[in-house]
Each structure stands twice: as C-alpha cells, then as structure tokens.
GULO-134449 format. One record per residue (C-alpha): residue number from 1; z negated, x negated, y negated; residue in three letters. Coordinates in Angstrom, 1 decimal, padded with zeros to 4 digits. Each point is the difference from the previous one (the first is absolute). Example, Ala and Ser with C-alpha at 12.3 -4.5 7.8 and 13.67 -1.06 7.14 Angstrom:
# GULO-134449
 keba      z      x      y baba
    1 -007.8 -012.3  004.5  ALA
    2  000.7 -001.4 -003.4  SER
This chain:
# GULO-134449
 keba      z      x      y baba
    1  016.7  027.8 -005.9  UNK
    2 -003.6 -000.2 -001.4  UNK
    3 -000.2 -000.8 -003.3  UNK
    4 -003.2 -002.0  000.1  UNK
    5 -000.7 -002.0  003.0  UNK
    6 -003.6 -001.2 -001.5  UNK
    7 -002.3  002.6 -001.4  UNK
    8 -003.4 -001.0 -001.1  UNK
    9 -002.6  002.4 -001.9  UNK
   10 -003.9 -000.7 -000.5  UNK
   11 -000.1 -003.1  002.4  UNK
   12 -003.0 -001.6  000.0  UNK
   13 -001.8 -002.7  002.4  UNK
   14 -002.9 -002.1 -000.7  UNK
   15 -002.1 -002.4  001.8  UNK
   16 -003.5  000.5  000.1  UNK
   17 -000.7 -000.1 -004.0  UNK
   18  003.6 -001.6 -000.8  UNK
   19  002.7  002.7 -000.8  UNK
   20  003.3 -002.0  000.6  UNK
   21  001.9  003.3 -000.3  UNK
   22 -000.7  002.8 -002.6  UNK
   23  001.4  003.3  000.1  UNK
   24  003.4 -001.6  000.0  UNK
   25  003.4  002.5 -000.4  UNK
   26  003.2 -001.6  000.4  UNK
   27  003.5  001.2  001.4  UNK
   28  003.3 -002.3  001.0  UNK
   29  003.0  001.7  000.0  UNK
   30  003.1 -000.9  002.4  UNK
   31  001.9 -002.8 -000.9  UNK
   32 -002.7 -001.7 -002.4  UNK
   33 -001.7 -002.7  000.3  UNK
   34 -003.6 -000.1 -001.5  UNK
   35 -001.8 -002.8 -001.3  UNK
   36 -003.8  000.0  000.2  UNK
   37 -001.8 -002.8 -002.1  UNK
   38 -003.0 -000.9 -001.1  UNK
   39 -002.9 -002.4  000.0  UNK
   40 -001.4 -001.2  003.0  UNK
   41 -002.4  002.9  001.2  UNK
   42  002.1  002.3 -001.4  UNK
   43  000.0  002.1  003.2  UNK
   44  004.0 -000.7  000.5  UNK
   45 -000.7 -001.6  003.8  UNK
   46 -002.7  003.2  000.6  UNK
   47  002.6  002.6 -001.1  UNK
   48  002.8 -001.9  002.4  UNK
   49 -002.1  000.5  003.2  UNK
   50 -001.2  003.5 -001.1  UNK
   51  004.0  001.1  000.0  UNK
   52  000.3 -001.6  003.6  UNK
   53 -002.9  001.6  001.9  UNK
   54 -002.4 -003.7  000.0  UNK
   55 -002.6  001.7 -002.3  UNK
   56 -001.1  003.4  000.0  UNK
   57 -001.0  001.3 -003.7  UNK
   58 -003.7  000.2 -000.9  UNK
   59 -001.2  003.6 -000.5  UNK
   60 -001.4  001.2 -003.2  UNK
   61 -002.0  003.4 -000.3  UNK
   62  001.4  002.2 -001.8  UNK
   63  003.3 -001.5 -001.2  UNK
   64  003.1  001.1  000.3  UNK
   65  002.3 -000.3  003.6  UNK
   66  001.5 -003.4  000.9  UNK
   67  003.6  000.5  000.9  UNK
   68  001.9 -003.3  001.6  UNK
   69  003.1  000.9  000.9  UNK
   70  002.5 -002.2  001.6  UNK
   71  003.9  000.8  000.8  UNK
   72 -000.8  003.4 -000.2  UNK
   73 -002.8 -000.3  002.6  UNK
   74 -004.1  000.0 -000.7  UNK
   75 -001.3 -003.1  000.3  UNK
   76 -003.9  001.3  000.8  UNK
   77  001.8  002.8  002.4  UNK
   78  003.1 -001.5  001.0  UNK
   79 -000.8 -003.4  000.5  UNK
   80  002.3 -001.4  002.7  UNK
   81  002.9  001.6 -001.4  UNK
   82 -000.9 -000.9 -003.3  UNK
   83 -000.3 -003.0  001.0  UNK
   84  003.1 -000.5  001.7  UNK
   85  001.6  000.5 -003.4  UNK
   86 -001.2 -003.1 -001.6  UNK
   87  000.7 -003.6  000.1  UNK
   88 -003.4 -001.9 -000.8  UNK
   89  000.4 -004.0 -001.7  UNK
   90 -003.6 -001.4 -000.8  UNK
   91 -000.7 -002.6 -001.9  UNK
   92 -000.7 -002.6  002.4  UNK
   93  002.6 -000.7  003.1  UNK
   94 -001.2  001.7  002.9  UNK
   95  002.7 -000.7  002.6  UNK
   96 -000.4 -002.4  002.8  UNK
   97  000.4 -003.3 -000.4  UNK
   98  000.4 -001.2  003.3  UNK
   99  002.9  002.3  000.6  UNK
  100  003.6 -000.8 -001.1  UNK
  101  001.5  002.6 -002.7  UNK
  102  001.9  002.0  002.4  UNK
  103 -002.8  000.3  002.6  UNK
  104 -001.8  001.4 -003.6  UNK
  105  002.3  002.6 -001.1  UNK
  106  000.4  001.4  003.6  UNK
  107 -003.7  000.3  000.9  UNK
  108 -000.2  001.8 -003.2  UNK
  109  003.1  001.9  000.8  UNK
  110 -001.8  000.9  003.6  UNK
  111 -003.0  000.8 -001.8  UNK
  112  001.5  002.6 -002.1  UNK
  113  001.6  001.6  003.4  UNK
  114  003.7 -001.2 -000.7  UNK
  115  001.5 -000.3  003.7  UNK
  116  001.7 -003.3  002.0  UNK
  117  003.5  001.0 -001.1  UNK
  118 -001.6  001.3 -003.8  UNK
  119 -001.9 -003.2 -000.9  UNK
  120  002.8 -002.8  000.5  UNK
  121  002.9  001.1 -002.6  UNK
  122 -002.9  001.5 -002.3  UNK
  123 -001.8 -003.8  000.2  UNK
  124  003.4 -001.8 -000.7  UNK
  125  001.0  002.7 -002.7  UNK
  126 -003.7 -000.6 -002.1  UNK
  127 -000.1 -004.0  000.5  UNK
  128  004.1 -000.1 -001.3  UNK
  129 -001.5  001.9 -002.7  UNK
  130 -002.7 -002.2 -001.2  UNK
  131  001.8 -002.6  000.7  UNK
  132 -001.9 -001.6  003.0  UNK
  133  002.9  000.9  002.7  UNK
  134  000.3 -003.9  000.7  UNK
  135 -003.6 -000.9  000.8  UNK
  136 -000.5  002.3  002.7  UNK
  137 -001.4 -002.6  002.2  UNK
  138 -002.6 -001.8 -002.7  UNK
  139 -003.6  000.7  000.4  UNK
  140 -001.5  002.3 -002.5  UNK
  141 -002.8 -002.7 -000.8  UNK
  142  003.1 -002.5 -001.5  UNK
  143  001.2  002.1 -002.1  UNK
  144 -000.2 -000.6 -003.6  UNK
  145 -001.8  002.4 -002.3  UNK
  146  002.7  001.8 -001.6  UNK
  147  001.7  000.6  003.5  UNK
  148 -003.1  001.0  001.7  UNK
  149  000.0  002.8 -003.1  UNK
  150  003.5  001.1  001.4  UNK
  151 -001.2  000.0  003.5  UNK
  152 -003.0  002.4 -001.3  UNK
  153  002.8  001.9 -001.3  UNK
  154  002.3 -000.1  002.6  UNK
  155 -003.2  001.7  002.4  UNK
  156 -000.9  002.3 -002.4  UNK
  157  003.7  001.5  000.0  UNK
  158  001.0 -000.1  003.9  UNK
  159 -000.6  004.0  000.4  UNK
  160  001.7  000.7 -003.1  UNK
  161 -003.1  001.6 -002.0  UNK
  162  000.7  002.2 -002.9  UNK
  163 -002.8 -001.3 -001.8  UNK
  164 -000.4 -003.9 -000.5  UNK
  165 -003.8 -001.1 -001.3  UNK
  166 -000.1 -004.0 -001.3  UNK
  167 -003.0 -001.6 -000.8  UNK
  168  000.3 -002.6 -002.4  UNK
  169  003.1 -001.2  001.9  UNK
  170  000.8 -003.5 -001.6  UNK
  171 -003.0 -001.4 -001.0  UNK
  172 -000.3 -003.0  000.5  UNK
  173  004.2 -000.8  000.9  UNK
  174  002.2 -002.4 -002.5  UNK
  175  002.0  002.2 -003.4  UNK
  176  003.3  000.2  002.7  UNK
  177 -001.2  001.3  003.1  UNK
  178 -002.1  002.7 -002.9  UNK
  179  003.5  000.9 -001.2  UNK
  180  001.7 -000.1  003.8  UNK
  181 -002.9  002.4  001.4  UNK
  182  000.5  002.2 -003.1  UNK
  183  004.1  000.6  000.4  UNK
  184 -001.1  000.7  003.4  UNK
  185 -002.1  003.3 -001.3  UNK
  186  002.6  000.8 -002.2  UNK
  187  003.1  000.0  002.3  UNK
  188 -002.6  001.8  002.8  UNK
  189 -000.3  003.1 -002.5  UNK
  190  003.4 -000.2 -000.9  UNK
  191  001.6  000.0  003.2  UNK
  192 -002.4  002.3  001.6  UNK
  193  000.7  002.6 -003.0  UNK
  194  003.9 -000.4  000.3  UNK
  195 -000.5  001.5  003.3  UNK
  196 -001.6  002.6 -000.6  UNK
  197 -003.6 -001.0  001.7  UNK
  198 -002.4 -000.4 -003.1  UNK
  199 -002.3 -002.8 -000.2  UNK
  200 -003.3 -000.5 -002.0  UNK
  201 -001.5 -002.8 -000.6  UNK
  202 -003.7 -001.2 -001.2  UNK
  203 -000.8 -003.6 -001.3  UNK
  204 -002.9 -001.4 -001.5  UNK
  205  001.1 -003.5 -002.0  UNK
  206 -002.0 -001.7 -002.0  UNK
  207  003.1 -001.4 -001.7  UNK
  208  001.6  001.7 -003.1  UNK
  209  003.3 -000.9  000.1  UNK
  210  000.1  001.5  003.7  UNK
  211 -001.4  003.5 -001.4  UNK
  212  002.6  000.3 -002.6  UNK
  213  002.2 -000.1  003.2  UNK
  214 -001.3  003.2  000.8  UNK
  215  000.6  003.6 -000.6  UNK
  216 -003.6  001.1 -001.2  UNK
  217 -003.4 -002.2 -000.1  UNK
  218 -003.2  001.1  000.5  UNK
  219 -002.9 -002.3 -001.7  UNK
  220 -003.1  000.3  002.1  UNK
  221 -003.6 -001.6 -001.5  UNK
  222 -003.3  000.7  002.0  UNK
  223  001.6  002.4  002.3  UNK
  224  001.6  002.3 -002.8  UNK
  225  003.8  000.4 -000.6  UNK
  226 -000.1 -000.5 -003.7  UNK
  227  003.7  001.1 -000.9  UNK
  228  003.4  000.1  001.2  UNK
  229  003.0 -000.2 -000.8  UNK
  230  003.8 -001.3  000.0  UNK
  231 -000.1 -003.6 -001.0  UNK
  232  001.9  001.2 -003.2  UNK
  233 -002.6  003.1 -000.8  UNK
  234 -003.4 -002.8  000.2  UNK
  235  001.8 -002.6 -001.9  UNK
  236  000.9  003.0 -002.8  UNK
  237 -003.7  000.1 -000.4  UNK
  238  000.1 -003.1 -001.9  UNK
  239  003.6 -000.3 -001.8  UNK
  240 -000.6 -001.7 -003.1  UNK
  241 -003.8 -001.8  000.5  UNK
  242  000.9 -003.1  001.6  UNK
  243  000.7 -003.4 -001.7  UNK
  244  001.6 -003.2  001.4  UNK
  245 -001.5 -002.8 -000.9  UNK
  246  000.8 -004.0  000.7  UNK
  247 -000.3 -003.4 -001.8  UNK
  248 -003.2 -002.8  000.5  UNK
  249 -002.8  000.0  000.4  UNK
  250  000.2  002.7  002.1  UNK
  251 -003.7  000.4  001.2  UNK
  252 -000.8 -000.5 -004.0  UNK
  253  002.7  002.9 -000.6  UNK
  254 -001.3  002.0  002.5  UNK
  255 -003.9 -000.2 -001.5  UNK
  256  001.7  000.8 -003.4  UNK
  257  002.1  003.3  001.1  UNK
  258 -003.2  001.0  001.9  UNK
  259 -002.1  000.4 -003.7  UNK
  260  002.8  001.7 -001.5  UNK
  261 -001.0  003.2 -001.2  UNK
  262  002.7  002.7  001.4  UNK
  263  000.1 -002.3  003.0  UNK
  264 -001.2  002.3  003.4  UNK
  265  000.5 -003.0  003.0  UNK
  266  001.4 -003.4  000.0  UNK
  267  001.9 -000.7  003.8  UNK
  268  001.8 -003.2  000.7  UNK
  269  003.6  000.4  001.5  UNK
  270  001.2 -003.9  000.8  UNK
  271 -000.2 -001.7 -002.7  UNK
  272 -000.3  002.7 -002.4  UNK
  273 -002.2  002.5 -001.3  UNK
  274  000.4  003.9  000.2  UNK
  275 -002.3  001.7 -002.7  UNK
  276 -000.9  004.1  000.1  UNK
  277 -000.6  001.7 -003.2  UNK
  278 -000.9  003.0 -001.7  UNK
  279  002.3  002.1 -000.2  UNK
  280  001.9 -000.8 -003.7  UNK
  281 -001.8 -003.2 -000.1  UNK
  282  003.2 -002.1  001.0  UNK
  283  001.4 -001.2 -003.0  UNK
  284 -003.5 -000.8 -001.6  UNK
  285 -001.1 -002.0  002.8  UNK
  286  003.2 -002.2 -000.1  UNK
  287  000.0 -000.8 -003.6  UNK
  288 -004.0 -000.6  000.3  UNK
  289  000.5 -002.5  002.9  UNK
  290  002.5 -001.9 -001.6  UNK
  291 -002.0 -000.6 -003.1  UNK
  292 -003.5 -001.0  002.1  UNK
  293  002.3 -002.1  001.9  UNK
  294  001.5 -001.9 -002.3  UNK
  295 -003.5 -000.6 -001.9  UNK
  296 -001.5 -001.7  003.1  UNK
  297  003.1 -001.8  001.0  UNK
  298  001.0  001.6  002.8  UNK
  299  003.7  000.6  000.9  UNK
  300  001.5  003.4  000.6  UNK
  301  003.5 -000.4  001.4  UNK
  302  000.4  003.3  001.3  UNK
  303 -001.5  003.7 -001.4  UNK
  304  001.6  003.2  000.9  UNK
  305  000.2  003.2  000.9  UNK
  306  000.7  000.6  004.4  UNK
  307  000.5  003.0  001.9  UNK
  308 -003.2  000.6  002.0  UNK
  309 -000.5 -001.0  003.9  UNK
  310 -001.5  001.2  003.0  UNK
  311 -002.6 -002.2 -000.3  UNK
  312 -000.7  000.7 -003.8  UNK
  313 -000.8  003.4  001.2  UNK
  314 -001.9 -000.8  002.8  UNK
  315 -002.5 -002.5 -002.1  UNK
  316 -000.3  002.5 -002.4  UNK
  317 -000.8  003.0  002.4  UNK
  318 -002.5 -002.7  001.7  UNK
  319 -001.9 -001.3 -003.1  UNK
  320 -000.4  004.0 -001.2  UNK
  321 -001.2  000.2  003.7  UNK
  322 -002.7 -002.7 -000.6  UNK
C-alpha cells in the first residue's frame, strides 16, 4: 500500500501577474483527512484543481522540479490514471439538474467506465450510503442544498477513488446537514481502512470546528502553506495566551481589551470575547481589566483562562500574515 496517496513539492501556478499558488509542498498520508483553510484567495480552490489535472502548474526558471503525484501515479505524466484515482467535489453543484438522482450517479458511473452489470449495485450501494436511496426518482434541480451536497458526494465516490478532493463542501447548507455530510467522511475513511483499501482525503473548510475534525490542517494565505499541523500540535502554539471574556457592554468591553497592553487580538466568539496575549501576560491583563472595568461602569461577568481553538490559531497566523 502506498503510504502517501498525495505528494506535492514546489507547486506553483500563477495567472498572468497573480501567483494563486507558491512553491507549495504538502503530503496526505492514507487514512487522513486534511483540512486546507484560509482566507478567500488563499489558493485552496487553485491547489484542488492542480491535484486533479484542471490546471497545469505555471513554470518558473530556475526553480526547483514540480512533483504532483496522485495514488501513486504522476499527475503531469500519468494523467488519466492519475486521474482515475480521484474523486473531485467543487464548490458549486455541477450535476445535472434536469436529471433524476439515479440517472446522475449512473452517467457518472458510465463516465468513469463502470459497465451495465458494474454501475447498478455500485449506484444503489453509494446513494444507501449517503442516504439518498429513496429519492431515486427526484430531479436533481429539487433537491435541497444539503442533499444536493450528498448527491456531489455520492458522484464523486461511484468508482471507488482512493483519493477524495472536497471543495468547500457545506458552504452554504444548515449546522445538521454540516454535521450529516461530515460523519459521512469520517465513516468513508473508517470503513475503507477496516478493509484494507486506504483512503485520503483533501478538504478545504472555511469552518473551524470542521478542521479540528481532521487529522492535520494546512493554513494557506496568498498562495503559501503557512504551517501544519495536528489540530492538537497548532493549538499547543498558543496554550496559556487566550482569555475568555463576557459581561455588558460587550462592544464597550471589546474596545477596552483591545488597549490593554499585553493584549495581541481581540476576536468575538458569540457573545463573548477571546483575547490573545503575550506570552506571561495572562494574569496581568485580567486583574488590569477588571479594575478599568469597574472604573467606567462596565460589567464583567465572566474572565478566564480557555484552552486555545482552531480559530484562535488561525487569526493569529493571519494577522502575523498581514
């Protein structure tokens, strides 16, 4: 079994004077699931149709070789078979409307070569799967969002790919069809594991609570990966530095934690405020917060110590970034 099934070194593509993609180096194991986030423009979508054979890398004089390799196979060399290893979701649903699900998953199951008697069981096995078994018959177009998602899904997996690529996949879908799509992934890698195939799978998500979900995260900004990491090993980076804090006026709160001195970034979670400091600066910060904030008669009903989240990180890697 290959131990990688997506190798990237020294990718880079640009358009005319826009890099989207710079020298970027990245490897998925099997059985791990990769988050890739970032701002928009990041290069996440770029990078997705570089792995799949849409783009071809721009070439730079002088630099060092671009290696994309796929399943085992060369994606500049070995296109087709590369390709054959992948399972592409974009961002946007690009199946046909006018057709019914199943008349979906088997033109994509024809188009991928999978034969009369191949296509039918391998159709019903994916739709029971994502669940959409009993709406065979309804028209792609009236679907809902969350189910066109799974029929995406559902295409992407007919020929049983080793290597699953997701675009953004639930933008833009309700909190529970976000947390149905995402067991989904999970028992896919799972299952495909327990039987000895290997699976690896690449999604961008601009969500954080959906990158903790995954094994390592990448955080891409103006075409650069930045770092990487387990979900445990980024948020390590800033044990100790962040500071819940909640009462009224928030917005007034907020301005005064933003002139504290040892205070690095202010980020509102809910109704509440996360605040990044110095390193050491924790316990100064608190006590000077509650003193300004009871001289200006604001209320402070919570102020504590948290562990640190994927999107602490993330707003601290971008704001170092900017």
């Amino acid at each position: 079994m290959i131990t990688n099934l997506i190798e990237v070194s020294n990718l880079t593509r640009a358009f005319g004077e826009v890099v989207a993609v710079k020298e970027l180096s990245l490897h998925v194991a099997t059985g791990e699931i990769y988050g890739l986030v970032g701002p928009d423009g990041a290069g996440k979508t770029t990078t997705m149709r570089l792995l799949c054979g849409a783009y071809l890398p721009s070439k730079i004089p002088d630099s060092d070789p671009v290696r994309i390799g796929v399943g085992g196979y060369d994606v500049l060399t070995q296109t087709d078979l590369a390709r054959a290893q992948v399972g592409y979701l974009p961002q946007r649903f690009s199946l046909y409307e006018e057709l019914t699900v199943l008349e979906n998953i088997r033109f994509f199951a024809e188009a991928r070569g999978l034969t009369a008697e191949e296509w039918r069981p391998r159709c019903m096995e994916i739709l029971e799967f994502v669940g959409l078994d009993e709406f065979l018959n309804r028209r792609a177009g009236h679907l809902s969002g969350g189910m066109k998602q799974k029929l995406g899904l559902a295409a992407a997996l007919v020929h049983r790919p080793y290597i699953l690529l997701l675009d953004e996949p639930t933008t833009g879908v309700d909190p529970v069809t976000r947390q149905d799509f995402w067991q989904l992934i999970i028992r896919l890698v799972a299952q495909e594991n327990d039987n000895g195939r290997g699976t690896a799978v690449l999604v961008s998500t601009p969500y954080m609570d959906e990158a903790s979900r995954c094994t390592r995260v990448g955080f891409m900004d103006h075409g650069r990966l930045i770092v990487e990491g387990t979900p445990t090993e980024l948020c390590a980076e800033l044990e100790g530095r962040i500071l819940e804090l909640a009462g009224a006026p928030l917005p007034a709160l907020r301005r005064l934690a933003q002139e504290a001195e040892g205070v690095e970034g202010v980020q509102m979670f809910g109704d509440r405020l996360h605040l990044r400091t110095r390193p050491d600066a924790g316990e100064k910060v608190m006590v000077g917060l509650q003193e300004q904030a009871s001289a200006q008669g604001l209320q402070i009903s919570r102020l504590r110590s948290v562990a640190p989240q994927l999107e602490d990180v993330f707003m601290d890697l971008l704001e170092a970034e900017t």
